[in-house]
MMTF fields as JSON, N, C-alpha, C and O atoms, coordinates in Angstrom:
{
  "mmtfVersion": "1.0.0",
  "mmtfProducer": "UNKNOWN",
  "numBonds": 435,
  "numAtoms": 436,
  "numGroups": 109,
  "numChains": 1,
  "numModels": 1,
  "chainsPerModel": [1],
  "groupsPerChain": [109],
  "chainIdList": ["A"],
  "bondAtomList": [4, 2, 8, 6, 12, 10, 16, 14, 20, 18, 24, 22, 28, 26, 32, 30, 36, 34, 40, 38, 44, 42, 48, 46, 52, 50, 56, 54, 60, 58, 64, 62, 68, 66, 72, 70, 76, 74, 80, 78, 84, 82, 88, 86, 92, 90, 96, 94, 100, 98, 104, 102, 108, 106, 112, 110, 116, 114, 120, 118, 124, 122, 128, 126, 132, 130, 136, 134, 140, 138, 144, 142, 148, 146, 152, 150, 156, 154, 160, 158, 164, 162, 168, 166, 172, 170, 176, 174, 180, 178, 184, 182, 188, 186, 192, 190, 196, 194, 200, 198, 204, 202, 208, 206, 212, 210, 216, 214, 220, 218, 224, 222, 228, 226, 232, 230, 236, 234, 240, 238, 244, 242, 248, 246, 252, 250, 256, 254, 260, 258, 264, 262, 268, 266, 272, 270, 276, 274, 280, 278, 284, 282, 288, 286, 292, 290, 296, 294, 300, 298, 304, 302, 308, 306, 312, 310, 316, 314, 320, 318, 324, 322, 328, 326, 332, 330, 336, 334, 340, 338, 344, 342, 348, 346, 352, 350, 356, 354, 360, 358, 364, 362, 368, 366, 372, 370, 376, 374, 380, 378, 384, 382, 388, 386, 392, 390, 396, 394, 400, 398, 404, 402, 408, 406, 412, 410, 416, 414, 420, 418, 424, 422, 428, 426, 432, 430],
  "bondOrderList": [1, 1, 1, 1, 1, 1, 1, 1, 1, 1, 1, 1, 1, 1, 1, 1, 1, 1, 1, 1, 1, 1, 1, 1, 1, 1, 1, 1, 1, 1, 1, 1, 1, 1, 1, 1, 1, 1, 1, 1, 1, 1, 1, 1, 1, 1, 1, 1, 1, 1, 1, 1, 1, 1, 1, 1, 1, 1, 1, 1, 1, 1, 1, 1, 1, 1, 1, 1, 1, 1, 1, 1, 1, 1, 1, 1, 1, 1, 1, 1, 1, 1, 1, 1, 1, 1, 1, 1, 1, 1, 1, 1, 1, 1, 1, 1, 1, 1, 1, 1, 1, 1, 1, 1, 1, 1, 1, 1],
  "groupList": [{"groupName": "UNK", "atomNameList": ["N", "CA", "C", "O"], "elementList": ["N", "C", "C", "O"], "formalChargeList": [0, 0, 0, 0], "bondAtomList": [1, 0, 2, 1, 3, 2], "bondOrderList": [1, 1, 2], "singleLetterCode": "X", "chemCompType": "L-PEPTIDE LINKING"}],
  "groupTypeList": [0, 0, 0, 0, 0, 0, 0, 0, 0, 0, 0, 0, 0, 0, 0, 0, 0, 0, 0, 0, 0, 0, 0, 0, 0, 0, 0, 0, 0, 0, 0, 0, 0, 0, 0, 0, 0, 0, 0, 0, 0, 0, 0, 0, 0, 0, 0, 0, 0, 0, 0, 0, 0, 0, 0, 0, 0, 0, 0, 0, 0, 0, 0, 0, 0, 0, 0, 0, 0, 0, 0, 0, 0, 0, 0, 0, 0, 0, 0, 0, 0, 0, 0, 0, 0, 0, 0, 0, 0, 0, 0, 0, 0, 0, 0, 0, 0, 0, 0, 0, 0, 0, 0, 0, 0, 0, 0, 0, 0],
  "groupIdList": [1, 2, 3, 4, 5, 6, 7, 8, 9, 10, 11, 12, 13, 14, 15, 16, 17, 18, 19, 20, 21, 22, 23, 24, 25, 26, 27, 28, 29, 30, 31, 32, 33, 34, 35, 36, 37, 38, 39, 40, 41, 42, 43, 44, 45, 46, 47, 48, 49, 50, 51, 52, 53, 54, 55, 56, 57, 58, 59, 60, 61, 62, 63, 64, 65, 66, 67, 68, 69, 70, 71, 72, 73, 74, 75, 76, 77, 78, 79, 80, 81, 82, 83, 84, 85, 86, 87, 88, 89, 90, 91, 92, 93, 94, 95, 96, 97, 98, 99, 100, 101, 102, 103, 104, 105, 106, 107, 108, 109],
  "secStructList": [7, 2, 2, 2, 2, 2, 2, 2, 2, 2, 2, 2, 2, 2, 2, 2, 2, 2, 2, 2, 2, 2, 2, 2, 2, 2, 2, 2, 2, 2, 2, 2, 2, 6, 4, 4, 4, 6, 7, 7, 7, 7, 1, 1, 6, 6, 1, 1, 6, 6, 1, 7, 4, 4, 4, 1, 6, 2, 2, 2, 2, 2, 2, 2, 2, 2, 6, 6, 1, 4, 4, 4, 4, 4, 1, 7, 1, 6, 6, 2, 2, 2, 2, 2, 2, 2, 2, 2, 2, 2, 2, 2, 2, 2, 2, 2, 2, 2, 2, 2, 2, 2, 6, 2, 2, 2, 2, 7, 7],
  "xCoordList": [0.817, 0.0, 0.869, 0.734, 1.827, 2.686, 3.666, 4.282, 3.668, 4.692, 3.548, 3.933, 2.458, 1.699, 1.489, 1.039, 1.565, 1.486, 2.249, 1.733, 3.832, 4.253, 4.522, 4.977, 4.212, 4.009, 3.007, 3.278, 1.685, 0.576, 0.534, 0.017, 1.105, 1.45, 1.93, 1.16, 3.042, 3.87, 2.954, 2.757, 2.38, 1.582, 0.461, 0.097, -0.381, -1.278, -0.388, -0.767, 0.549, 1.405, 1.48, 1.076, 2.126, 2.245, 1.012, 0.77, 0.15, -0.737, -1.542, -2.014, -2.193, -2.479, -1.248, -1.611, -0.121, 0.541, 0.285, -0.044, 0.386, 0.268, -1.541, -1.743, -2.286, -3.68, -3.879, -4.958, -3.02, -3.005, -2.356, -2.876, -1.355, -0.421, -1.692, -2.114, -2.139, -3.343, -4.42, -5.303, -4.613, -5.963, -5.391, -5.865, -3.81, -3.151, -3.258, -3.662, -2.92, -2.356, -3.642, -3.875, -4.421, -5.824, -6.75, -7.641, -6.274, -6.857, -6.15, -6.712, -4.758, -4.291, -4.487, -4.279, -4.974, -5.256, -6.503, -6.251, -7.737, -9.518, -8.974, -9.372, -8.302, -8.263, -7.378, -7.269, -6.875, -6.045, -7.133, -7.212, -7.929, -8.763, -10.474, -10.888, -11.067, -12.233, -12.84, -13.98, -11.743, -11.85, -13.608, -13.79, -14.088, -15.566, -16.367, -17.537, -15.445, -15.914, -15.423, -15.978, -13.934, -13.672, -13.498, -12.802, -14.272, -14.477, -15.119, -15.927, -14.839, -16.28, -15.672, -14.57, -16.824, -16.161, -17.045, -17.849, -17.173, -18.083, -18.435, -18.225, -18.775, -19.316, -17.892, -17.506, -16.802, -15.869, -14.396, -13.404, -14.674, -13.214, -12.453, -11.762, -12.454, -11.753, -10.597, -9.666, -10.92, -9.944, -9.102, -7.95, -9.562, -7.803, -7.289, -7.138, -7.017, -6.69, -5.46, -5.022, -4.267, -3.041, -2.611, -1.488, -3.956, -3.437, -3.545, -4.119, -3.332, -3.43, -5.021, -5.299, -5.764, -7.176, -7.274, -8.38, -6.571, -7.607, -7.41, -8.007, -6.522, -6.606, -8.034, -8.455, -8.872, -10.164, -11.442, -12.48, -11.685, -12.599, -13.507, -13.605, -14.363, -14.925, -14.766, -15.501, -13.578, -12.729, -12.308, -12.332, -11.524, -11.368, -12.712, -12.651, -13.961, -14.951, -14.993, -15.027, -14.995, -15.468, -14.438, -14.898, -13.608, -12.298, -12.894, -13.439, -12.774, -13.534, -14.609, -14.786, -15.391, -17.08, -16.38, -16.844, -15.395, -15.228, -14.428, -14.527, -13.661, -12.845, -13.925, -13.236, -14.869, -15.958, -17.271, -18.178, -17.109, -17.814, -17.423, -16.352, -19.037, -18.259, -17.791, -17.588, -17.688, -17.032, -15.435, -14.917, -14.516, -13.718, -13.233, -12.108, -14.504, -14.095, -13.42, -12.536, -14.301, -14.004, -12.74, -12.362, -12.002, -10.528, -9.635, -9.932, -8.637, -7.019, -6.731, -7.56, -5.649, -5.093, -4.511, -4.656, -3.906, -2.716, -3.632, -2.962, -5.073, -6.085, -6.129, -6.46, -5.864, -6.504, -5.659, -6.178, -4.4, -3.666, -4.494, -5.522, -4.068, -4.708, -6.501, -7.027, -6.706, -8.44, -8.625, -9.37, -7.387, -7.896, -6.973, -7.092, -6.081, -5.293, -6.47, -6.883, -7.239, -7.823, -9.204, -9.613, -9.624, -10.785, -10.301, -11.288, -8.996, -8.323, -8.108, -8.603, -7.264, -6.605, -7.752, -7.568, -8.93, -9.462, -10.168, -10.067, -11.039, -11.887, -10.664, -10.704, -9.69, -8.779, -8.074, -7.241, -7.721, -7.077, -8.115, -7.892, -9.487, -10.574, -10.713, -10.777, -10.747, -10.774, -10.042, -10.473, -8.435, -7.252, -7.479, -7.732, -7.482, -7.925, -8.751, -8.379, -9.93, -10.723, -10.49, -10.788, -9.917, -9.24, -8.352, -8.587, -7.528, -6.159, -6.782, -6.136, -7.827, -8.966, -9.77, -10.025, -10.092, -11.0, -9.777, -9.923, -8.806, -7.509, -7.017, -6.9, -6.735, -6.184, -7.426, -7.091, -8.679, -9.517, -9.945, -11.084, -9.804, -10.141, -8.906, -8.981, -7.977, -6.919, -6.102, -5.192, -6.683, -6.201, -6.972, -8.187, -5.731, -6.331, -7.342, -8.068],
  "yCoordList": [-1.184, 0.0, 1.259, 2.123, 1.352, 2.497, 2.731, 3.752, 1.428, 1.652, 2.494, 3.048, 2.412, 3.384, 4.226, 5.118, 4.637, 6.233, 7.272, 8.284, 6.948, 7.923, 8.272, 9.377, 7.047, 7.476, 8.233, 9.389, 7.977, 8.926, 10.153, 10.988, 10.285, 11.93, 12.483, 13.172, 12.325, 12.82, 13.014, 14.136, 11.76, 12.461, 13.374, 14.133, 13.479, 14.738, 16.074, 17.209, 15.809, 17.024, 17.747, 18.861, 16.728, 17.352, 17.797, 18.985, 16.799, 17.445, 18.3, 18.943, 18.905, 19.858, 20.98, 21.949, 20.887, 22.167, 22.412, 23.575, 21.382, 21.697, 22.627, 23.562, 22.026, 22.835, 23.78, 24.347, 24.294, 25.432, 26.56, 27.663, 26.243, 27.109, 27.44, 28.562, 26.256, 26.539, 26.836, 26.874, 27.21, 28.454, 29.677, 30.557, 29.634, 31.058, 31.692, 32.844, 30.976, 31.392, 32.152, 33.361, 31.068, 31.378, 32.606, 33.268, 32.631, 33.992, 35.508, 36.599, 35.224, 36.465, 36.437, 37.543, 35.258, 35.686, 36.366, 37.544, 36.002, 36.343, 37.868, 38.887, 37.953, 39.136, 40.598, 41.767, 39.892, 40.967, 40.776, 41.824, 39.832, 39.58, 40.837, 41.844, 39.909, 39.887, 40.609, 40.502, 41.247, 41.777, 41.389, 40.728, 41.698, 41.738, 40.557, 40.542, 39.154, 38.009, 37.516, 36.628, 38.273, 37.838, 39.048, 39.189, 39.48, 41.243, 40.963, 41.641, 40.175, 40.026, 39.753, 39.23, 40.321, 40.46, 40.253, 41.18, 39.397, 38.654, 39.568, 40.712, 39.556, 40.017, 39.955, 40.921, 38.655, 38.449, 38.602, 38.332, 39.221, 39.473, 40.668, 41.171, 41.144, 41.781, 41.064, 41.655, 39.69, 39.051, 39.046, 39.411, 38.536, 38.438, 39.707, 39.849, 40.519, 42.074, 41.997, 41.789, 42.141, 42.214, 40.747, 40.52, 39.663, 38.673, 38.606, 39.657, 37.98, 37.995, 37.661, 36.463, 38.352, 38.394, 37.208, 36.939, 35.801, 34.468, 33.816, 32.785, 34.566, 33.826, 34.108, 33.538, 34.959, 35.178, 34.07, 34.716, 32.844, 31.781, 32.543, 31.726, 33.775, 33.754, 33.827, 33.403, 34.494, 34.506, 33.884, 34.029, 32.554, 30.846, 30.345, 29.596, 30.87, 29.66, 30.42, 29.73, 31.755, 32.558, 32.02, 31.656, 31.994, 31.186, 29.674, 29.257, 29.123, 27.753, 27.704, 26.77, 28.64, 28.35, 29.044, 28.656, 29.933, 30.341, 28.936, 28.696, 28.161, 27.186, 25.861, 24.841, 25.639, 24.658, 25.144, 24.451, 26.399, 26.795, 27.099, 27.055, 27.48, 28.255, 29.478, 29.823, 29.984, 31.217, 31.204, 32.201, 29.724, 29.703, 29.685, 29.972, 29.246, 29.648, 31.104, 31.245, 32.253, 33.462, 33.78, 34.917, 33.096, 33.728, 33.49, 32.929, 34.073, 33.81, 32.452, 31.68, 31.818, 30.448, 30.526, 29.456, 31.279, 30.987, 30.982, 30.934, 31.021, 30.135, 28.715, 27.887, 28.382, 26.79, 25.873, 24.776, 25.981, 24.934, 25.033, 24.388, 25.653, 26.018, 25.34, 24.811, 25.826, 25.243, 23.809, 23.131, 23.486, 22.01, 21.543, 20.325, 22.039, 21.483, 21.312, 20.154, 22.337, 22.509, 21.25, 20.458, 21.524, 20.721, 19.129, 18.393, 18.39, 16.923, 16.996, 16.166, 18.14, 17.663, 17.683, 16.858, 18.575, 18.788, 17.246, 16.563, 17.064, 15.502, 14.619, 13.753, 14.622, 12.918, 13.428, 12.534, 14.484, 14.792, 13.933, 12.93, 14.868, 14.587, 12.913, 12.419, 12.187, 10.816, 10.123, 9.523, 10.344, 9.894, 9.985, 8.957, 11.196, 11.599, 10.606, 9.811, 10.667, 9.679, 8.149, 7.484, 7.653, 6.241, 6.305, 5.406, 7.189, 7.148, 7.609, 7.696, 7.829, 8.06, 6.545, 6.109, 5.858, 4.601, 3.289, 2.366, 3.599, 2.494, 2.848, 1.877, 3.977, 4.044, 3.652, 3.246, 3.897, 3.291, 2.349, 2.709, 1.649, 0.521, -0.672, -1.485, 0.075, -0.865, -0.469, -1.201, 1.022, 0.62, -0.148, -0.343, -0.723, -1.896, -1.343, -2.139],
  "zCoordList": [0.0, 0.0, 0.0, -0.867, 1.06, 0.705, -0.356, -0.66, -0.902, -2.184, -3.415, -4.445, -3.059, -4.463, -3.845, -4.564, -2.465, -1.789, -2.419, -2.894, -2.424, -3.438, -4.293, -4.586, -5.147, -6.936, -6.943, -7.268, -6.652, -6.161, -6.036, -6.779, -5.044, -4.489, -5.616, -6.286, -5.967, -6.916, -8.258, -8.723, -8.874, -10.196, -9.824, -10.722, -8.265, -8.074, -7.898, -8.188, -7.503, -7.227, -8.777, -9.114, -9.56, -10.992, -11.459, -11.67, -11.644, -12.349, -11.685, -12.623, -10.336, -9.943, -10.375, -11.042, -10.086, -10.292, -11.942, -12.173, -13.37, -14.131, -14.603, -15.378, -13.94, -14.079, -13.318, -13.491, -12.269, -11.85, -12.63, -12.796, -13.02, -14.373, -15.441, -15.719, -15.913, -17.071, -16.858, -17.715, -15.207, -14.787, -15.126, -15.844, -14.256, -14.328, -15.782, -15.939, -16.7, -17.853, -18.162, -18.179, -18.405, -19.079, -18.49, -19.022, -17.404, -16.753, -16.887, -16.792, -17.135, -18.174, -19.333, -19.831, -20.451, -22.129, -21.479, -21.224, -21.141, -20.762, -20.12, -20.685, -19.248, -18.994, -19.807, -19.435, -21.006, -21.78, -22.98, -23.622, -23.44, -24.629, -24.246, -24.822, -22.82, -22.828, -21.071, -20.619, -20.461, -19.38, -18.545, -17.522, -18.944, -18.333, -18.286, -17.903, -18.848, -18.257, -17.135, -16.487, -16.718, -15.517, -13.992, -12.987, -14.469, -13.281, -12.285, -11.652, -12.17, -10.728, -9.56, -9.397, -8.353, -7.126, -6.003, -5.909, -5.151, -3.922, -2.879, -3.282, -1.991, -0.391, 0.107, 0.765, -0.177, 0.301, 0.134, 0.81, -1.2, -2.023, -1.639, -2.526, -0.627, 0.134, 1.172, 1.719, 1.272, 1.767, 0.766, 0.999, -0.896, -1.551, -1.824, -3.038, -1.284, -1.332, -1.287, -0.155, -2.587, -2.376, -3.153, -3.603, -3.208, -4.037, -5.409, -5.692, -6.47, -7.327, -8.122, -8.163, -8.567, -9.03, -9.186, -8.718, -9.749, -10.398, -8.574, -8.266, -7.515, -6.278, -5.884, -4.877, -6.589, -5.75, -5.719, -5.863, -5.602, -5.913, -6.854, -7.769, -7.274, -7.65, -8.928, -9.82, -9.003, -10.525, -11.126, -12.348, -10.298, -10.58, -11.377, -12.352, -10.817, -11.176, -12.51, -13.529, -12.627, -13.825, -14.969, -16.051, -14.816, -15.484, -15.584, -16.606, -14.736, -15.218, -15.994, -16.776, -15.873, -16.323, -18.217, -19.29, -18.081, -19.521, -20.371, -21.574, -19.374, -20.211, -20.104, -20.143, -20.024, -20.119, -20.947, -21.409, -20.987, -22.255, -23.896, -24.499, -24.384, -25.385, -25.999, -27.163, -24.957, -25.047, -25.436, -25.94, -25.106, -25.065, -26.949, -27.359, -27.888, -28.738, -29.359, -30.205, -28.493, -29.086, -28.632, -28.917, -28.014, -27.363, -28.853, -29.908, -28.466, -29.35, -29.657, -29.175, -30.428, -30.537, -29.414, -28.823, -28.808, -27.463, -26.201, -25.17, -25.985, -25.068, -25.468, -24.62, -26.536, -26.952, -26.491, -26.284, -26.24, -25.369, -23.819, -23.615, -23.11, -22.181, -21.404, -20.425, -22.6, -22.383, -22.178, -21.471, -23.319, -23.28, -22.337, -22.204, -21.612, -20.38, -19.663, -19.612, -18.987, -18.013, -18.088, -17.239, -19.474, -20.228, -19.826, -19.819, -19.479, -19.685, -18.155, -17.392, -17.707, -16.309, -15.072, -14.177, -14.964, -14.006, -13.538, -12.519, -15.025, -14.354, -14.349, -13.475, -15.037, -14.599, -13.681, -13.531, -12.721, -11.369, -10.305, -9.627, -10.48, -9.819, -9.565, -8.439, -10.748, -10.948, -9.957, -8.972, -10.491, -9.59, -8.523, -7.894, -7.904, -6.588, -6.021, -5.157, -6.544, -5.96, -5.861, -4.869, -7.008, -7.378, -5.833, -5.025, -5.539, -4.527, -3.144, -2.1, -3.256, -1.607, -1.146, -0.023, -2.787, -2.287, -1.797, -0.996, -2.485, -2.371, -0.925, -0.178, -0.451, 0.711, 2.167, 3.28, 1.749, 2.836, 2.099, 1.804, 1.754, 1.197, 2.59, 3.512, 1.767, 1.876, 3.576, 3.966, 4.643, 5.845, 6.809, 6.812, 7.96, 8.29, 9.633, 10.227]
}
């Protein structure tokens, strides 16, 4: 069981850090292309004050909801890598994740 603990770790590590890069990215093309799909701001977004705008959850989802739509057609070619990172990595992270949650209670004693 612990010998697939840290192969595990290691490919969520990667691939979360790689779909975090391809929120980042994608949230500077949307915001140099199309500003006013990702402007938005909560009751609570005064906490990320000083962080970087896609750190604000609400701007994440607005970013998500643009790379799962079709809006993502109207962007540039240099969104389309991107989109489809986010479009591949989010559900097979999610998947894994879950695959490496049922194996570990599955399998302690």
């Amino acid at each position: 069981m612990t010998v697939l603990q840290f192969p595990a770790a290691l490919v969520l590590i990667v691939a979360v850090g790689v779909y975090l890069y391809s929120v980042y990215r994608l949230h500077q093309v949307i915001a140099s292309e199309r500003p006013q799909w990702v402007d938005r701001k909560g009751t609570l977004s005064f906490f990320y004050t000083g962080m970087p705008r896609v750190a604000d959850p609400n701007v994440g989802l607005a970013v998500l909801s643009v790379a799962f739509s079709s809006k993502a057609r109207q962007l540039s070619a240099v969104a389309k890598p991107y989109v489809r990172c986010i479009r591949v990595l989010l559900p097979l992270v999610l998947l894994f994740f879950l695959g490496v949650l049922v194996v570990s209670v599955v399998g302690a004693p």
